[in-house]
Each structure stands twice: as C-alpha cells, then as structure tokens.
DRENTOR-951512 format. One record per residue: residue in three letters; x, y, z of N, C-alpha, C in turn. Coordinates in steps of 0.1 Angstrom, whole numbers, padded with zeros to 4 digits, always signed. Layout:
N
ALAXYZXYZXYZ ...
//
This chain:
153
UNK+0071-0271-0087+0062-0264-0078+0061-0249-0081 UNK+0048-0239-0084+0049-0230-0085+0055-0222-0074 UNK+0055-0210-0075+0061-0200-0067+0051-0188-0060 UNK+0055-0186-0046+0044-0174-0043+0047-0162-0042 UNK+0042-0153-0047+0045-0139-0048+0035-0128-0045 UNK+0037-0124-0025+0023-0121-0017+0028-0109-0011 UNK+0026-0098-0011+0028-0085-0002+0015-0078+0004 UNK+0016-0077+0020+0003-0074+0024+0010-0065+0031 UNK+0002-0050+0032+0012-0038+0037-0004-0032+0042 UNK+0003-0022+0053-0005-0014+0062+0001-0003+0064 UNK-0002+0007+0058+0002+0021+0062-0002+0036+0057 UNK+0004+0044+0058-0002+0054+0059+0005+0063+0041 UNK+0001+0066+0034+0006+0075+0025+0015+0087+0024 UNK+0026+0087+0023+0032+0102+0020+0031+0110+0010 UNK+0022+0108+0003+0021+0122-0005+0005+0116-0013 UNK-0001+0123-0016-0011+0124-0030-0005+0117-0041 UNK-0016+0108-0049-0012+0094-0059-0008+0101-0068 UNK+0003+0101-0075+0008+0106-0089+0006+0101-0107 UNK-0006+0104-0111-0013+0097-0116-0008+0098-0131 UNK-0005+0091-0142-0004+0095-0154-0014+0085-0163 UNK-0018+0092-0170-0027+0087-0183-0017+0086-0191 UNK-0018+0071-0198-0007+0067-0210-0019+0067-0222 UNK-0012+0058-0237-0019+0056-0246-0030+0046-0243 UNK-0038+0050-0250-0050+0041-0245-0058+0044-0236 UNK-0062+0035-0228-0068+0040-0214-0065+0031-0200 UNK-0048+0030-0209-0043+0031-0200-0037+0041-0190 UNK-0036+0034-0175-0036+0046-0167-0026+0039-0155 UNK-0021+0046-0147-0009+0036-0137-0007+0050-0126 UNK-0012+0046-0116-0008+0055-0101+0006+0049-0096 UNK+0013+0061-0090+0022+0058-0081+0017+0061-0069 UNK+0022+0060-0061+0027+0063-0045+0031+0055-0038 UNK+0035+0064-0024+0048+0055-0018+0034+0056-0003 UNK+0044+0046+0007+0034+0041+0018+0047+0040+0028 UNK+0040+0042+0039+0047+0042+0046+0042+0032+0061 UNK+0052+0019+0065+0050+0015+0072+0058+0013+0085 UNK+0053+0014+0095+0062+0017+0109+0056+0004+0121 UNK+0070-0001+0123+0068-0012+0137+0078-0004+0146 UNK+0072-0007+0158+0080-0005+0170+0081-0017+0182 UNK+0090-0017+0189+0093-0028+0197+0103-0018+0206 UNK+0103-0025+0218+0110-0018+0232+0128-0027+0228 UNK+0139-0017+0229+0150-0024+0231+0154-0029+0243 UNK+0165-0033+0240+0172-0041+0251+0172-0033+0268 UNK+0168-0018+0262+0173-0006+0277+0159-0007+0280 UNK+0149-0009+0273+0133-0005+0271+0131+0007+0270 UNK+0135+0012+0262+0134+0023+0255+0124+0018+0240 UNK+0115+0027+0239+0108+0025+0224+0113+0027+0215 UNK+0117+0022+0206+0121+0018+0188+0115+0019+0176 UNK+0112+0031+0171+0101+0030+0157+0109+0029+0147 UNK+0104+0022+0136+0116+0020+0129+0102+0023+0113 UNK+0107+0033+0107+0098+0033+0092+0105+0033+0081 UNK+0096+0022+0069+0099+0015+0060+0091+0023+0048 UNK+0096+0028+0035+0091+0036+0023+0084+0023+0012 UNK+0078+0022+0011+0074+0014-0004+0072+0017-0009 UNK+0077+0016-0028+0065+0021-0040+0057+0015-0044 UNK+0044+0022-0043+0036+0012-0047+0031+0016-0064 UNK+0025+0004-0071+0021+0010-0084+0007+0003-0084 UNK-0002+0010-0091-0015+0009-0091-0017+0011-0106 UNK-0024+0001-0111-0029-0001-0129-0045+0004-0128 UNK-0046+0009-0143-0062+0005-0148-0075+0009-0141 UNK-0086+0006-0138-0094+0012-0131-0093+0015-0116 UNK-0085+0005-0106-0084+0008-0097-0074+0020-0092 UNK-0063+0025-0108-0054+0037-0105-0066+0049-0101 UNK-0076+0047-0114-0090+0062-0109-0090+0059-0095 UNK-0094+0052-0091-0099+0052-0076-0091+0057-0069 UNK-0078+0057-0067-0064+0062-0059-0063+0073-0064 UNK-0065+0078-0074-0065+0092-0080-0074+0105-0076 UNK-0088+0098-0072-0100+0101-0068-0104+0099-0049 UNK-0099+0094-0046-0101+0089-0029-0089+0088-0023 UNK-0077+0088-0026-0063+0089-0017-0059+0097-0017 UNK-0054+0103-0005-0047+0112+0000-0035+0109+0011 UNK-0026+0124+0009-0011+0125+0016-0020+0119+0030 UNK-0017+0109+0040-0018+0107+0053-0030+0092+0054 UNK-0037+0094+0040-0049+0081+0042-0041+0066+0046 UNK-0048+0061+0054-0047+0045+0057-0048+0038+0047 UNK-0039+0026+0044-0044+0023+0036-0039+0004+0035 UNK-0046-0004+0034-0044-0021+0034-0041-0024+0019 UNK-0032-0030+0014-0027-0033+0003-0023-0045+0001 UNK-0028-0053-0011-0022-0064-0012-0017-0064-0023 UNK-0003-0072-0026+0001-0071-0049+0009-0081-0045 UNK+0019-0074-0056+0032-0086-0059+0043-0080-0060 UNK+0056-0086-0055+0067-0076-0054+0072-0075-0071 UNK+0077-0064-0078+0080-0063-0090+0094-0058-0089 UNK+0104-0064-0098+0119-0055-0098+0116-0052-0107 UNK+0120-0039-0112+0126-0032-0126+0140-0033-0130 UNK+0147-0036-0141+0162-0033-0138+0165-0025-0155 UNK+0176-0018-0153+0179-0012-0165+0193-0006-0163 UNK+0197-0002-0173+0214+0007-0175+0212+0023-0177 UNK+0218+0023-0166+0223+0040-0167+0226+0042-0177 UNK+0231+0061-0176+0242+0061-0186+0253+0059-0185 UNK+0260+0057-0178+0273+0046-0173+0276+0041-0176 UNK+0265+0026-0182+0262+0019-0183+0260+0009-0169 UNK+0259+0013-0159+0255+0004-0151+0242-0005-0149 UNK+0241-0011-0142+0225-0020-0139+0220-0015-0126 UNK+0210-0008-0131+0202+0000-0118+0194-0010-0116 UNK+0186-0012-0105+0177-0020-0102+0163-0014-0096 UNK+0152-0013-0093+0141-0007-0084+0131-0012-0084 UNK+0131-0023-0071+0119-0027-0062+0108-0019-0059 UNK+0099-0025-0065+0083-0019-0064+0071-0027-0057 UNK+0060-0026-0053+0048-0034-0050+0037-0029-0062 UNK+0034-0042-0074+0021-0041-0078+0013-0045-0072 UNK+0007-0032-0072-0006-0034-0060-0021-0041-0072 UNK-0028-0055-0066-0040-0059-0072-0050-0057-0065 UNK-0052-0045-0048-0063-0046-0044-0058-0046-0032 UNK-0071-0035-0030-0065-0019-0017-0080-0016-0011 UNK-0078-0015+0002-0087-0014+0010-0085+0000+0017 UNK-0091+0012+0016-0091+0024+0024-0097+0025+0039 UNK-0088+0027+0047-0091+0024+0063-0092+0037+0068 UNK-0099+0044+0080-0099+0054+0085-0110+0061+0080 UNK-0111+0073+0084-0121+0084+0078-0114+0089+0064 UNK-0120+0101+0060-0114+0111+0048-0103+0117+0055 UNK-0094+0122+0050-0081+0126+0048-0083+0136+0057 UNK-0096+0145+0055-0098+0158+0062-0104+0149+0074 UNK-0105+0146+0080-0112+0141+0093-0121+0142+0091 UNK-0131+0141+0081-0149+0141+0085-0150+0125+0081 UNK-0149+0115+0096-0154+0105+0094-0171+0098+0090 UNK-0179+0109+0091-0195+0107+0087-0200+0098+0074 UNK-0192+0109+0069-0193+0100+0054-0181+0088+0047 UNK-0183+0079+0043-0174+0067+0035-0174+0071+0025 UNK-0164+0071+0018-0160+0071+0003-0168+0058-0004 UNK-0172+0056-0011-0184+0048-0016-0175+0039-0021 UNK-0161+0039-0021-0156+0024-0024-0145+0017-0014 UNK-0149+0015-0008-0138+0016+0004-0135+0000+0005 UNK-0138-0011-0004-0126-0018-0007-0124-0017-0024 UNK-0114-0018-0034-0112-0023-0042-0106-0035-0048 UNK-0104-0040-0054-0099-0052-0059-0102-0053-0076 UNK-0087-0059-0082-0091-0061-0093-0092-0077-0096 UNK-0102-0079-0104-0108-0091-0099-0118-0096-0115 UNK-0117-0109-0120-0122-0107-0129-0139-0109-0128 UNK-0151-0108-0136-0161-0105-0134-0172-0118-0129 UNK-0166-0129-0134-0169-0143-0121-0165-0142-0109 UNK-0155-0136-0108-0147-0140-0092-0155-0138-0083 UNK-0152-0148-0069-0160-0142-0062-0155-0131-0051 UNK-0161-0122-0046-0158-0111-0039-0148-0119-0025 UNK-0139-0114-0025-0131-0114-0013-0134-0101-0002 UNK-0130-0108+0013-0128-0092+0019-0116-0088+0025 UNK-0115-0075+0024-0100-0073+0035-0107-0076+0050 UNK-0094-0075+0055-0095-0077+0073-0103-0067+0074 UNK-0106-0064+0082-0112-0050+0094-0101-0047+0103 UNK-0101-0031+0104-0091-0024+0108-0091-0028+0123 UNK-0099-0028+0131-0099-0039+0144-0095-0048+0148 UNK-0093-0054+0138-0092-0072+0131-0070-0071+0136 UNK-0071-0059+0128-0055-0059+0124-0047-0056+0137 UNK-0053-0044+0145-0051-0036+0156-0043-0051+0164 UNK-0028-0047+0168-0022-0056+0181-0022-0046+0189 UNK-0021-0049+0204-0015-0041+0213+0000-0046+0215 UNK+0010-0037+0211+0024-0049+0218+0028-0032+0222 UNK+0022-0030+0232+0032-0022+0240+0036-0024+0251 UNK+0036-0038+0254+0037-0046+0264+0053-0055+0258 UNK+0051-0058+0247+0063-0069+0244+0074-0059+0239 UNK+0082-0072+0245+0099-0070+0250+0100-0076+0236 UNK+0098-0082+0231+0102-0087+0218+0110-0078+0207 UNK+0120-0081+0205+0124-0074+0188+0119-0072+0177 UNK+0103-0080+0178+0101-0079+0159+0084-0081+0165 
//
C-alpha cells in the first residue's frame, strides 16, 4: 500500500522569502512560517503555544514568493514533509526537517495594509498543464472560534 505524505499549515511569515537563483533556471525560496494554537489550561488561563516551520518553495512558484510575500503575510500552504540528513565536521549525522511546499494560497490584504487591491495571484499551485484547477479553503472557511473550549488541543 502506498504511503501518504500531506502537510497543510496556516500561518503567518517571519521574515521576507530568501530567494536564490541556482544554475539553470532553477530557482528555490526559503522561509519559515509561523504557526500558533491556543487552548485554556487546566487554571483557565490562555496557552499560546508557536511552532517555526521551514518552508522550501521550487521553480516558478519560488518567483511568486519572491514577488508577493512578505515578513507578517498570511499564508495557506500545502507540500510534503522532507528530511535532509548529512555529517558535520565531526562527523556526526545532522538531520533537518523541512516542508516542500507544492501550493500556497495568500490570505489577508498586502503586508502594508492596503486591502483594496489583490495581488493578482492569490492562489498558486504547481500543477501539471491538464490538471484540473483545485481550490484552497477560504479564509472564513478556516476561521474556528474555540475561545470557549476547555479542550487541550
């Protein structure tokens, strides 16, 4: 039986995409994301708890992150978890968990707050040229209220 390998992330960006142009035309964005749950403890006191991701972005959709994301933008992400592993100089086995991201949906206004205008791509997906169009959620869609639940998670 094959295997599934699904990461769907909601958050907000810490910094501006770090973009390098390789040989070719190839091209690969970084940035990291940041995602935050809260839940009331045991005292009912509120609990935020935030979680760092790397994310990596290939090929034409890296332009687009390069071009339309910014430190603080919203952002819907779907990929696949990736480990890297390699040897120090030590020689030890380092390890580093990443999200390849295959298709990113920009939520919110522009970075600067002028919600009037959309960024003219505000979903992406890489996708081959039959496929048919998928959509992300709507940010409404996603929206819970749990400021009500007692719950842990």
């Amino acid at each position: 039986m094959a295997g599934v390998n699904k990461v769907i992330l909601l958050g907000n960006l810490g910094a501006d995409p770090e973009v390098k142009y390789l040989e070719g035309d190839n091209v690969v964005a970084k940035l990291r994301l940041a995602t935050t749950e809260s839940y009331k403890d045991k005292t009912g006191n509120r609990v935020e708890q935030t979680e760092w991701h790397d994310l990596e972005i290939w090929g034409a959709l890296a332009k687009v992150a390069e071009q339309y994301l910014r430190k603080g933008s919203q952002l819907y992400a779907e990929g696949k978890i990736k480990t890297d592993s390699w040897q120090d100089e030590q020689g030890q086995n380092r390890y580093r968990t990443k999200i390849r991201v295959l298709s990113f949906t920009m939520l919110g206004g522009k970075p600067d707050g002028n919600d009037n205008q959309a960024s003219p791509q505000q979903s992406t997906q890489q996708r081959p040229a039959s496929a048919a169009p998928t959509s992300a959620p709507k940010a409404q869609e996603m929206v819970s209220d749990t400021e009500d639940d007692d719950l842990p998670f």
